[in-house]
Structures are given as structure tokens and as C-alpha cells.
N, C-alpha and C positions, 0 to 999 in steps of 0.2 A: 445476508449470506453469512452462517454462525462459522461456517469451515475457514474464510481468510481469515477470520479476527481471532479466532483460535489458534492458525496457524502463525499469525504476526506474533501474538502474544507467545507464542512457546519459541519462537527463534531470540525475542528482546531476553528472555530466561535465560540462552544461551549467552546475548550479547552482555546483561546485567551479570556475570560472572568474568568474563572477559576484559571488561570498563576497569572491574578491582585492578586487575593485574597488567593495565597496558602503564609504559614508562612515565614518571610524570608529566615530563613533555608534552606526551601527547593529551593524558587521562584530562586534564584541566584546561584543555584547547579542543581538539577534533573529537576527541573521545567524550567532552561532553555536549556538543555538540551532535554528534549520531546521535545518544541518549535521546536529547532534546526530539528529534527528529522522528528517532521511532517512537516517543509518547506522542508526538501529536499525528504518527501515523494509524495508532492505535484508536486515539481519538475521533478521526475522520471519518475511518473505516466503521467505528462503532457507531456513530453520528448516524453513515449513508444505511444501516444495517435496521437501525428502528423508522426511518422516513418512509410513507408512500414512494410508491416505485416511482411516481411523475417528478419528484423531488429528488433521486438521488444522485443523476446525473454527476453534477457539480462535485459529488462528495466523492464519487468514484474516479472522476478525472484527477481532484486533489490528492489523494490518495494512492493514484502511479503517480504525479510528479514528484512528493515527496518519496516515494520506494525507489523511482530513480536515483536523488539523489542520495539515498542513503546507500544505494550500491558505489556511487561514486567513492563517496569521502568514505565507505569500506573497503575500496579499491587503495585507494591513496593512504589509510592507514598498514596494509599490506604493502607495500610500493616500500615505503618510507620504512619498512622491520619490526612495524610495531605488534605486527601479530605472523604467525607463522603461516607456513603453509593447509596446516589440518584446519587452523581457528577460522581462517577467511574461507575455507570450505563448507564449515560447519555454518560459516554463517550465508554465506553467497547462495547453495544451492538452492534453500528451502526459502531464501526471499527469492530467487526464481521463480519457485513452484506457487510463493503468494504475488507476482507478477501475472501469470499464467491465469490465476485464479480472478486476479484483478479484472483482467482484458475479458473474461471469459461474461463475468458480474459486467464490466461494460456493455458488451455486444449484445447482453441478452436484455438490458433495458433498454440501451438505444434503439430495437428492435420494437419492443413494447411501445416504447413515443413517438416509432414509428405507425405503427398499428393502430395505436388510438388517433396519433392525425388524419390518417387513411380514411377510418372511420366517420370522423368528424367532416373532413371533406367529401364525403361519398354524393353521389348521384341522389340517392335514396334519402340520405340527411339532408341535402337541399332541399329537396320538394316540400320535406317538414314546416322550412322555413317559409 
């Protein structure tokens, strides 16, 4: 699915701008940290994106737990003043909207490995055997 990893990659633009300017406090603790998080959210996502669909499960699932937590320690970078109100906006909403897109990339494979089990267990496929 080319639309989340496009989408992840153009909010990390936003957050890669952001990272310059947070306090150093933060930029070399939590701030690098996110960073971290969303590369290897990037990574994951790009990973589940070239797999057969019977493979991507796993990459998909990785891939919300890591967005979860990078909405948290986004949260807690807002909490704490490091960023404002517009910046945690700019950054919150549109990983929402690759949350959304996540869940959506789930339910449509878990569907699919449901179908091929279906399949595989059918009345019709027994008799085969």
C-alpha cells in the first residue's frame, strides 16, 4: 500500500524540521528517539508493502505498535512545551489519518488469510484430498 508510506514519509519531512528546532533537552533524548522510531516506522511499513499478502500480517501489526508509540512520546513532547500547539497538530493529525490507513491495510489482509483458509478448508478441497 504506496498511500501509508507516502503518507508516513511526508509527516517524518515535517517532524525532520521540527527535531532542528526542539530544546536540547529534549532534541538528544526524546527527540531522538521519535526520529529513531519513525525510521524504523518507515522501514516496516516499506518492508510489509513489497511482501506477498500472506506475509504481511506481522509487518502491519508492527507497524501500529510503533505509530502508537510515536504518538505517545509526541504527546509527551507537547505535554513537556517542547513543541507548540500548531507543531503537535501538524504532526498528530495526518499520523491519525496513517493510523486509519494502517487499520484499514490490516482488516483488508486479515480478510484475505481469512479467505484463503476458508478455501483451503472447504468441503470441495477435502474431497481433493
Amino acid at each position: 500500500m504506496a498511500g501509508v508510506l507516502e503518507k508516513i514519509k511526508s509527516v517524518y519531512i515535517f517532524w525532520h524540521e521540527y527535531h532542528a528546532i526542539l530544546p536540547k533537552t529534549q532534541r538528544y533524548s526524546l527527540g531522538n528517539r521519535i526520529d529513531k522510531i519513525f525510521i524504523e516506522l518507515i522501514e516496516v511499513i516499506a518492508t510489509a508493502s513489497f511482501l506477498p499478502k500472506e506475509d504481511k500480517l506481522p509487518y502491519i501489526r508492527a507497524a501500529i505498535r510503533k505509530l502508537d508509540l510515536l504518538k505517545v512520546l509526541l504527546l509527551v513532547t507537547w505535554e513537556t512545551k517542547s513543541f507548540d500547539n500548531k507543531k503537535y497538530i501538524a504532526l498528530s493529525l495526518p499520523l491519525d489519518e496513517v493510523g486509519k490507513m494502517l487499520g484499514g491495510w490490516y482488516g483488508q489482509t486479515e480478510r484475505y488469510m481469512k479467505d484463503i483458509s476458508n478455501k483451503q478448508n472447504s468441503p470441495a478441497k477435502a474431497r481433493e484430498k
